[in-house]
TIPAVO-79618 format. One line per field, with one value per residue: residue number from 1; x, y, z of N, C-alpha, C, O in turn. Coordinates in nm, 2 decimals. Layout:
pos	(NUM/...)
neast	(X/...)
nnorth	(Y/...)
nup	(Z/...)
caeast	(X/...)
canorth	(Y/...)
caup	(Z/...)
ceast	(X/...)
cnorth	(Y/...)
cup	(Z/...)
oeast	(X/...)
onorth	(Y/...)
oup	(Z/...)
//
This chain:
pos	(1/2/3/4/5/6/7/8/9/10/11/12/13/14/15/16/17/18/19/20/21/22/23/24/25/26/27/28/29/30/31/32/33/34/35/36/37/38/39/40/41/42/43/44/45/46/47/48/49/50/51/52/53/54/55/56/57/58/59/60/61/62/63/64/65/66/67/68/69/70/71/72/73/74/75/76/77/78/79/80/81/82/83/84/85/86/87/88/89/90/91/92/93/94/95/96/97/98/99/100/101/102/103/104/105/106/107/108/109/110/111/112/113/114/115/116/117/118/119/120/121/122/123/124/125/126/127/128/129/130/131/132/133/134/135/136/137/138/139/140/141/142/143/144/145/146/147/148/149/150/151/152/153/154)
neast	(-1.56/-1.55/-1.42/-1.53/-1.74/-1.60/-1.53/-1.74/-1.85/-1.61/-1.64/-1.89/-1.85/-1.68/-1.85/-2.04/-1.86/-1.80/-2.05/-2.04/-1.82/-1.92/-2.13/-2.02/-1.87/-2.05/-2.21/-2.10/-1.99/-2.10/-2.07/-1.76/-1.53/-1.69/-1.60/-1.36/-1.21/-1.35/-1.11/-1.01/-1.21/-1.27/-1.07/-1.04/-1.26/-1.20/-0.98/-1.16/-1.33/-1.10/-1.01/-1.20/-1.25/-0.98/-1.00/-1.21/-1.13/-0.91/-0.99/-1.18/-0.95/-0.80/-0.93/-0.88/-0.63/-0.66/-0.70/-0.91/-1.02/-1.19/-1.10/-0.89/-0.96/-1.06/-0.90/-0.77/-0.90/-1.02/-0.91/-1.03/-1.24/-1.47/-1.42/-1.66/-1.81/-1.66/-1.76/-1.98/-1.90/-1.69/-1.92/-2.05/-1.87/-1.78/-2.08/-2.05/-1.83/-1.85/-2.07/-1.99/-1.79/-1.94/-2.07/-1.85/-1.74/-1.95/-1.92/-1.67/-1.76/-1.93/-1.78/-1.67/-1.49/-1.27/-1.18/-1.38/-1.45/-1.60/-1.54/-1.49/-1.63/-1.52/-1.29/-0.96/-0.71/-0.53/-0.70/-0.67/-0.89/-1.07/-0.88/-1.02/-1.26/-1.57/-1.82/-2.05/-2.33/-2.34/-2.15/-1.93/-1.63/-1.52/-1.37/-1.50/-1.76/-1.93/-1.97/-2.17/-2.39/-2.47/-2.54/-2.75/-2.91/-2.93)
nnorth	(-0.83/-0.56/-0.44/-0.48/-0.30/-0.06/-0.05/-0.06/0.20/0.35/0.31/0.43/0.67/0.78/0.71/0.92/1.14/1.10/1.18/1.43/1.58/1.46/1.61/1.89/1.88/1.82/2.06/2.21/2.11/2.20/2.45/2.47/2.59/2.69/2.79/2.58/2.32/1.98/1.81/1.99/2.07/1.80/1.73/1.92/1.92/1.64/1.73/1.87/1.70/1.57/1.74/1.81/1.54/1.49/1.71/1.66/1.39/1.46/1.63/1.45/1.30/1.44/1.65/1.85/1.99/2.09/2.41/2.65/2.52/2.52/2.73/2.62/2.51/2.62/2.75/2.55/2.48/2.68/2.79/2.69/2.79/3.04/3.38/3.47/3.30/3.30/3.36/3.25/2.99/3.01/3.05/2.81/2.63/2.69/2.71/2.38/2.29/2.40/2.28/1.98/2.04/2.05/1.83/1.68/1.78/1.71/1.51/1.45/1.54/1.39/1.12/0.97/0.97/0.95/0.69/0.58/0.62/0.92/1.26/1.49/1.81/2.03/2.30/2.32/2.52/2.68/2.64/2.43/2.16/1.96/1.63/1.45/1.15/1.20/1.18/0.89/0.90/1.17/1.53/1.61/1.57/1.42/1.65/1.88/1.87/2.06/2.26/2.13/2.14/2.37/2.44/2.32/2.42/2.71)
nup	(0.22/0.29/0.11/-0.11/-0.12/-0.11/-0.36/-0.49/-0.43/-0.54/-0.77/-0.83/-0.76/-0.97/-1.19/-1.12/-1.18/-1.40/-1.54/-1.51/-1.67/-1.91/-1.92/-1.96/-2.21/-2.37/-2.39/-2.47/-2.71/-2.98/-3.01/-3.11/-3.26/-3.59/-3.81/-3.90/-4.07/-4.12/-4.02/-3.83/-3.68/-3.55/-3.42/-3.23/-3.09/-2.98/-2.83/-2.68/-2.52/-2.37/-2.21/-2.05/-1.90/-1.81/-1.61/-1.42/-1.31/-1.21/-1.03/-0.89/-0.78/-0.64/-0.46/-0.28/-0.34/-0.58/-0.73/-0.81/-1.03/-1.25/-1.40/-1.46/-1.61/-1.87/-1.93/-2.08/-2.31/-2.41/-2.68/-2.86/-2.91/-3.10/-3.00/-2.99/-2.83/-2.65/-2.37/-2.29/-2.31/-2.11/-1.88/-1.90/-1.82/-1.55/-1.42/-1.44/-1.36/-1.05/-1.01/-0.98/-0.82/-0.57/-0.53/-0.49/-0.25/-0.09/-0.06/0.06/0.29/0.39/0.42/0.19/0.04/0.18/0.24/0.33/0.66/0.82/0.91/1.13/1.11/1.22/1.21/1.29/1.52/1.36/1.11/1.00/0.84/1.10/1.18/1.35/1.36/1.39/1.66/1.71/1.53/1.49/1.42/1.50/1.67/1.97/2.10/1.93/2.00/2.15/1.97/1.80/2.02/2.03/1.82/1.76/1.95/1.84)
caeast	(-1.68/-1.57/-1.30/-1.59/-1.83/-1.49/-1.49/-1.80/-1.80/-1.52/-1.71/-2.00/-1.79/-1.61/-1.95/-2.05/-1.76/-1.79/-2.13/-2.00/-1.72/-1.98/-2.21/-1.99/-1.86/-2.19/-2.31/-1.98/-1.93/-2.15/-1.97/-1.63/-1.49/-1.78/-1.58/-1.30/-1.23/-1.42/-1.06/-0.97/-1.29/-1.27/-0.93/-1.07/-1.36/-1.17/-0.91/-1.18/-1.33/-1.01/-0.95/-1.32/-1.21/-0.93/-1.06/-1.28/-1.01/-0.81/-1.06/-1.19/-0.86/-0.71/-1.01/-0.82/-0.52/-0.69/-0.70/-0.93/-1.02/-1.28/-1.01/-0.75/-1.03/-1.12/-0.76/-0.75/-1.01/-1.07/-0.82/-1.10/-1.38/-1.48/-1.41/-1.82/-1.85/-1.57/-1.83/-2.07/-1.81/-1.67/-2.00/-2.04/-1.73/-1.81/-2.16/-2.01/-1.71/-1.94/-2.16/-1.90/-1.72/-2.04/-2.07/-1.71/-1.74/-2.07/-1.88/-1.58/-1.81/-1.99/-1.67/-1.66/-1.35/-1.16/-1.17/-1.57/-1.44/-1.62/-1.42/-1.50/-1.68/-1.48/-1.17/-0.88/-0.70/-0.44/-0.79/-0.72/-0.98/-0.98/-0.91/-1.06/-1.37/-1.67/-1.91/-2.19/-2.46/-2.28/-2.09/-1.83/-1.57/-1.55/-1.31/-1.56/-1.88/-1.94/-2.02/-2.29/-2.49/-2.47/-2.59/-2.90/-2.98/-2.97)
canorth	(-0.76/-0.39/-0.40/-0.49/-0.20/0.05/-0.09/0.04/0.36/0.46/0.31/0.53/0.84/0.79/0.75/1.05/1.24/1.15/1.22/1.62/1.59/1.44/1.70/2.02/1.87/1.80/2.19/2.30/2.07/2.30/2.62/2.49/2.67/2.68/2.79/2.49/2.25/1.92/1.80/2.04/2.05/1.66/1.73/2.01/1.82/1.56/1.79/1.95/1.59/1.49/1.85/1.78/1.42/1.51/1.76/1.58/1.30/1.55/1.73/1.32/1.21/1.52/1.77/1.96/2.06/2.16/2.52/2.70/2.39/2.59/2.82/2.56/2.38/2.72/2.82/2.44/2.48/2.82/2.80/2.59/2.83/3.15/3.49/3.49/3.16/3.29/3.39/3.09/2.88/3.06/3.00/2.67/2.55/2.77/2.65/2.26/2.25/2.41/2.16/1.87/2.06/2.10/1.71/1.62/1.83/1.64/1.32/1.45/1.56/1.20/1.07/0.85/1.02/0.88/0.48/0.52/0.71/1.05/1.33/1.58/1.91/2.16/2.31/2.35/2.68/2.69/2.70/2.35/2.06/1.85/1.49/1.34/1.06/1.21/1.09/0.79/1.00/1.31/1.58/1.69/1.49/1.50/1.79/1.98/1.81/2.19/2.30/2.07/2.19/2.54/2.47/2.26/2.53/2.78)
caup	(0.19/0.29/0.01/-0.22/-0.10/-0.10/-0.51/-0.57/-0.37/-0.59/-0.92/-0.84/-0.75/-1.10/-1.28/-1.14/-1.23/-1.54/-1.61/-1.56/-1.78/-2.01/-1.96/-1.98/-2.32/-2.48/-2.39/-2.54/-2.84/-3.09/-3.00/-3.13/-3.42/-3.71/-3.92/-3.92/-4.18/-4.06/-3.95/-3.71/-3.57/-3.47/-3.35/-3.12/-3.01/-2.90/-2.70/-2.51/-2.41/-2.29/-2.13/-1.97/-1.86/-1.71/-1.49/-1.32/-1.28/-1.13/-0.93/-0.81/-0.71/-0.55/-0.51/-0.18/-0.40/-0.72/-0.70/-0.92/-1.15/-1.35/-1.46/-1.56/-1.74/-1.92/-1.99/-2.15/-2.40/-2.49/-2.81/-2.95/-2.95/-3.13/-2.94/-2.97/-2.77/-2.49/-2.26/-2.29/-2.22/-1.92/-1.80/-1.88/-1.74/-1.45/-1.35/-1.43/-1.28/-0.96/-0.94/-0.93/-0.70/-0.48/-0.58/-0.40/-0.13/-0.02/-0.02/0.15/0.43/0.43/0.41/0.14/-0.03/0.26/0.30/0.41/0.77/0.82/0.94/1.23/1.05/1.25/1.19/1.42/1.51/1.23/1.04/0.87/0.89/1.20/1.10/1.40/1.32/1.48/1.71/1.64/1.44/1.53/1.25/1.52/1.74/2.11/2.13/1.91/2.07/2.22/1.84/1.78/2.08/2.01/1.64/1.79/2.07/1.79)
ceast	(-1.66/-1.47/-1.43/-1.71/-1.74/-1.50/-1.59/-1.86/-1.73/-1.57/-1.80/-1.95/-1.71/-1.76/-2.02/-1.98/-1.76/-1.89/-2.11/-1.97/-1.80/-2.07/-2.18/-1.98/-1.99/-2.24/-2.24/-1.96/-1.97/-2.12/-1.82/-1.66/-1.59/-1.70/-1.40/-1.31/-1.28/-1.29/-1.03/-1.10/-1.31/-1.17/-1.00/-1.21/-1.29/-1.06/-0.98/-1.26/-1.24/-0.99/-1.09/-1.26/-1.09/-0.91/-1.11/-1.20/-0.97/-0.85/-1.14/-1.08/-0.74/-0.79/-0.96/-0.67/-0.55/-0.74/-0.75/-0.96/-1.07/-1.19/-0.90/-0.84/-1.02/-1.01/-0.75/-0.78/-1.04/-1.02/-0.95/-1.24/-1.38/-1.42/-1.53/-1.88/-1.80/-1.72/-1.93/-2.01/-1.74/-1.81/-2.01/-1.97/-1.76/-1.91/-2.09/-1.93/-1.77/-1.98/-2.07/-1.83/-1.78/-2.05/-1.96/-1.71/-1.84/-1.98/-1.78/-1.64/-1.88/-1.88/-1.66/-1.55/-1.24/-1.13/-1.31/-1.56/-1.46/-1.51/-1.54/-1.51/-1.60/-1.37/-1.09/-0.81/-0.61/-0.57/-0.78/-0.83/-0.94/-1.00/-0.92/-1.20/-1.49/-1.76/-2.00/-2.28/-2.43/-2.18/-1.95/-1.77/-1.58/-1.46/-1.43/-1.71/-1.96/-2.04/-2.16/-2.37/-2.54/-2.55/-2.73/-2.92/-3.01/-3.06)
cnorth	(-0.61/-0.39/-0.38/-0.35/-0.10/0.06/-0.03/0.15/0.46/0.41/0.43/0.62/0.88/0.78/0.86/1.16/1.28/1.19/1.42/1.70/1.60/1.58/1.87/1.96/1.88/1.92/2.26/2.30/2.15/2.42/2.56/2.56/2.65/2.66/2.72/2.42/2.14/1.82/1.83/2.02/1.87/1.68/1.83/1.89/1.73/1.59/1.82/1.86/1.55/1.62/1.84/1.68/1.41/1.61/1.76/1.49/1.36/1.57/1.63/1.28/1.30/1.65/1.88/2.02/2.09/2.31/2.56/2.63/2.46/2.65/2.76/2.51/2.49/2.78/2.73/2.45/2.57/2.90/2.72/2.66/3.01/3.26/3.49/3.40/3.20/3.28/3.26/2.98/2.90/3.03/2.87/2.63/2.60/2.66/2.46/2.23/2.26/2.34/2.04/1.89/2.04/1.92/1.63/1.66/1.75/1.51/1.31/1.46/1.41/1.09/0.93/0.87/0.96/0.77/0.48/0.58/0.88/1.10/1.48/1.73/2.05/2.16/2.34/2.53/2.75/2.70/2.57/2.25/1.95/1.70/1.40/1.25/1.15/1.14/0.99/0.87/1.14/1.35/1.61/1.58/1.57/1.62/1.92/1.96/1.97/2.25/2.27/2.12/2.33/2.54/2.44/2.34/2.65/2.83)
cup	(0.19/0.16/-0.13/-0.21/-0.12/-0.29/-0.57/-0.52/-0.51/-0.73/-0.93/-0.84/-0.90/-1.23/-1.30/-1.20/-1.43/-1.64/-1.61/-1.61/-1.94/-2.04/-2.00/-2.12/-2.39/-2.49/-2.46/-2.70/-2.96/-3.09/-3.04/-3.27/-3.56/-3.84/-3.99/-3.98/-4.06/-3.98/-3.85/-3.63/-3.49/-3.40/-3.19/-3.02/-2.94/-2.76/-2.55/-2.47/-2.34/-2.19/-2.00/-1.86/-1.77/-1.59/-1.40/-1.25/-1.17/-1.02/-0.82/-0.72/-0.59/-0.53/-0.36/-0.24/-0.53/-0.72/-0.84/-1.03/-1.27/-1.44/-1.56/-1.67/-1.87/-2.05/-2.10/-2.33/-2.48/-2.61/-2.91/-2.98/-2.99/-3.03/-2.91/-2.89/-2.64/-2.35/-2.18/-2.24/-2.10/-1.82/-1.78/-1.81/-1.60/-1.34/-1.36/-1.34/-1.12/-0.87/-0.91/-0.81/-0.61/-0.44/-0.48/-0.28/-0.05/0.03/0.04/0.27/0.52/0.44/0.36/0.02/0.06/0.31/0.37/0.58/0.71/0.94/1.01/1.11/1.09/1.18/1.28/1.43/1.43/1.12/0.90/0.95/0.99/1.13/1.15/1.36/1.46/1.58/1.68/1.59/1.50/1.36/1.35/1.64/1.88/2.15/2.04/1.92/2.08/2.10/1.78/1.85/2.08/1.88/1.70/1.88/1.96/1.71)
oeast	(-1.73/-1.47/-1.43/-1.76/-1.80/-1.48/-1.58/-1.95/-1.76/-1.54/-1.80/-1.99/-1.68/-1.76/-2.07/-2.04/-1.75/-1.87/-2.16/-2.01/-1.77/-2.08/-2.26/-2.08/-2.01/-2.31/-2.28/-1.94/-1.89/-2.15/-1.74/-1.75/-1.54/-1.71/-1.34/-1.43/-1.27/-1.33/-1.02/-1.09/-1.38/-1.19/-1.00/-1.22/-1.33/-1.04/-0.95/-1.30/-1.27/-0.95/-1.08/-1.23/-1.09/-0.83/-1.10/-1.19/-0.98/-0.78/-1.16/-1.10/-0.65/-0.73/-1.02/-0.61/-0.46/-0.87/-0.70/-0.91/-1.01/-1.21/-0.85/-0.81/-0.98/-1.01/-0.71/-0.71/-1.09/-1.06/-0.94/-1.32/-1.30/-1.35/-1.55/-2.01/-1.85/-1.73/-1.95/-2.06/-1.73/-1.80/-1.97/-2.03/-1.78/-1.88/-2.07/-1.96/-1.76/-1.97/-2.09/-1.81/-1.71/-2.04/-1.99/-1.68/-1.81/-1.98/-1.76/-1.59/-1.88/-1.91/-1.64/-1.53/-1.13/-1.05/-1.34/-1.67/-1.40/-1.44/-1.63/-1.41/-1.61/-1.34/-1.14/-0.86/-0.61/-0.55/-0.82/-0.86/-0.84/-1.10/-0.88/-1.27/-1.48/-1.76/-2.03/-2.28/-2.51/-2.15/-1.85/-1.85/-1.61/-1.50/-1.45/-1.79/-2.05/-2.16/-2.24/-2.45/-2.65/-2.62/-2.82/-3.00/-3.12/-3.07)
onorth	(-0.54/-0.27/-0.30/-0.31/-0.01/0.17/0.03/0.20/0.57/0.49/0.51/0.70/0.99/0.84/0.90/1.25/1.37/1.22/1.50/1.81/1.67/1.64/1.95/1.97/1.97/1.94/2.36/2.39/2.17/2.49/2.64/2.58/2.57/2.58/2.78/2.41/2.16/1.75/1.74/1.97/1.85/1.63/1.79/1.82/1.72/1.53/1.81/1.90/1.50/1.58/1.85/1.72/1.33/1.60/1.84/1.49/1.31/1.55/1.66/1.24/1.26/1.76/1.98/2.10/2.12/2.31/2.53/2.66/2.47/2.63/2.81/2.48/2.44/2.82/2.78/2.43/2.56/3.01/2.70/2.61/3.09/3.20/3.51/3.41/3.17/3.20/3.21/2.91/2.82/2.99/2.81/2.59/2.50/2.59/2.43/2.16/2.16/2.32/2.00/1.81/2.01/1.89/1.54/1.57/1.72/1.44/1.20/1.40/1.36/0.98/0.82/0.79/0.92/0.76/0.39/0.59/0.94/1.03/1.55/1.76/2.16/2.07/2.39/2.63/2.87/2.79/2.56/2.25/1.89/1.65/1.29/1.34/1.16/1.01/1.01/0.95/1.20/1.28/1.64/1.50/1.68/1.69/2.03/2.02/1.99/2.28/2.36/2.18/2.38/2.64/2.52/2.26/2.71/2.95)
oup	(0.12/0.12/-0.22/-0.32/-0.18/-0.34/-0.67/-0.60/-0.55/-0.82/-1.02/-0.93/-0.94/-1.33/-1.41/-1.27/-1.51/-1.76/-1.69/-1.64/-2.03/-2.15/-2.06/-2.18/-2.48/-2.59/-2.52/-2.78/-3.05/-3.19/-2.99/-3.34/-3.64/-3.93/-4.08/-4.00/-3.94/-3.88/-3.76/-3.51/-3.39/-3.29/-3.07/-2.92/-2.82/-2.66/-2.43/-2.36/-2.23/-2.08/-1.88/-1.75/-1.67/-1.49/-1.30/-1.13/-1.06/-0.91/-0.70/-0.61/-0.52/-0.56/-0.34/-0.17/-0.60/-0.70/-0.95/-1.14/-1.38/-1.56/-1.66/-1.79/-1.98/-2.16/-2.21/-2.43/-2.59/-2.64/-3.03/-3.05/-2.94/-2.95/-2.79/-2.87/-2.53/-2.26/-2.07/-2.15/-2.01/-1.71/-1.68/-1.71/-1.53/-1.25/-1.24/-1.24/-1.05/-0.75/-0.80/-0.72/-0.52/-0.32/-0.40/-0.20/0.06/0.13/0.09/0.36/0.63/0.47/0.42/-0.07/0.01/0.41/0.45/0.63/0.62/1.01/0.96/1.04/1.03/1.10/1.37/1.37/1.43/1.03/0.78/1.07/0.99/1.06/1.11/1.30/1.59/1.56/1.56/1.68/1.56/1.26/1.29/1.69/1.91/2.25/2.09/1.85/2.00/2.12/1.72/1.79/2.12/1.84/1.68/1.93/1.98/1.68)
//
């Protein structure tokens, strides 16, 4: 039964993903190149779904080593649109990429990025994430117990 809740955990976290992908493409797709023959522009269109598609992929299955996603996606894509579009689509990709990021981050903290075990909110003194299991209805493990009380007294 947990294997089957873990199955769609990671369905849902991939339907999300991909409604992102879906949605930066769709804001994008009428800014490609106007003035392309009706080849190229299918050809383009379909790069910068797949350039969408696998950024999220990417940014789903390894989102603590994707550095700068927005940027790679940006760099991906941006052969495919006017000079008069660049900016629009820096945004775009921008705010999109953003929100998915904001999107992953939520679910790494609930810890459903990591086999359904949450993960201790502090960080240690090297300044990476501690990767002890927190308390029962707690955000912080008993070495950073201390933390929590300080937040709720403040």
């Amino acid at each position: 039964m947990e294997a089957s809740h873990m199955e769609q955990q990671t369905l849902r976290l991939q339907g999300c993903m991909y409604q992102y992908s879906r949605a930066i493409y769709r804001t994008l797709k009428d800014f490609i190149d106007p003035y392309a023959d009706v080849q190229s522009r299918l050809a383009s269109r379909r790069a910068v779904l797949l350039a969408c598609e696998q950024t999220m992929e990417r940014l789903a299955g390894d989102p603590l080593y994707f550095s700068k996603p927005d940027r790679a996606l940006f760099q991906d894509i941006r052969r495919h649109f006017p000079i008069t579009a660049q900016a629009h689509v820096a945004w775009t990709v921008n705010q999109g990429v953003a929100a998915a990021v904001t999107f992953i981050e939520e679910q790494i903290e609930a810890g459903a990025l990591d086999g359904g075990v949450a993960r201790c909110r502090a960080t240690t003194r090297k300044g990476r994430p501690c990767q002890r299991t927190p308390l029962p209805e707690r955000d912080y493990c008993p070495s950073h117990q201390h933390l929590e009380q300080r937040r709720v007294a403040a």
